[in-house]
N, C-alpha and C positions, 0 to 999 in steps of 0.2 A: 504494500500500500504506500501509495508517496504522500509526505507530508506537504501542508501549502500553509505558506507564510502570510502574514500582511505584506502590503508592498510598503515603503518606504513612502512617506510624505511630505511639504515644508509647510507647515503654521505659517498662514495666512497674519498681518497684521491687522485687528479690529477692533483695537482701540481707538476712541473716538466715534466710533460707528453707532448709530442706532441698532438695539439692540436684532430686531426682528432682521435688518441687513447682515449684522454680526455672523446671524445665525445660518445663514442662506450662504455667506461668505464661505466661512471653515464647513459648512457640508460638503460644498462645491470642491473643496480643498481635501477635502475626506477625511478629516478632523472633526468631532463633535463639542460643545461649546460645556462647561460643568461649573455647576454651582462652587465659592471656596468651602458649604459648607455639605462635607461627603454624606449626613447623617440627616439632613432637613431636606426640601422639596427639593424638586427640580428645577432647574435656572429658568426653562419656559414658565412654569408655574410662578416665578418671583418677580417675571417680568411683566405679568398681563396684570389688568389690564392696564392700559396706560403707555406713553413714551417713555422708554429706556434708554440710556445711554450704557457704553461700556467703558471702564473706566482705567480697568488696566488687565493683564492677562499675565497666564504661565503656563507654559514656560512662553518665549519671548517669540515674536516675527524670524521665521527663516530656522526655525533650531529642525531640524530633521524628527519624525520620531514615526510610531508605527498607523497605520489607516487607522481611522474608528480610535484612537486612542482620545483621552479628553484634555482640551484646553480649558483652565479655573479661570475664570472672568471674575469681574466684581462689577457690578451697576448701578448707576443712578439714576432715580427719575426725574426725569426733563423738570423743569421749573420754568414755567412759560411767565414768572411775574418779574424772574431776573430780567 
């Protein structure tokens, strides 16, 4: 039986990005997007409803790692009175 690996990916940069873009980004990139906290909801769950921002990530833009593996976002909601 032959084993099969993930392929090899590069972390998309999306910070700064609206969150719901974020997340459309790093799919596309074959990276999935993760809450910092492993034991609470899900990151979509913490994002709805409402504007999201993302605010910073890890590991970092360009680091190599495996498909489907998760990037830890952190988010803020939009504040339209700033």
């Amino acid at each position: 039986m032959t084993q099969r690996h993930p392929a090899n990916v590069t972390v998309p940069d999306v910070v700064g990005l609206p969150f719901h873009v974020g997340r459309d980004t790093a799919s596309a990139a074959g990276v999935a997007l993760a809450s910092t906290n492993p034991d609470g909801p899900p990151i979509g769950a913490l994002a709805w409803p409402g504007l999201f921002y993302i605010t910073s990530q890890q590991p970092a833009a360009g680091t190599v790692m495996r498909q489907w593996d998760s990037v830890v976002v952190e988010i803020k909601a939009y504040d339209a009175a700033k």
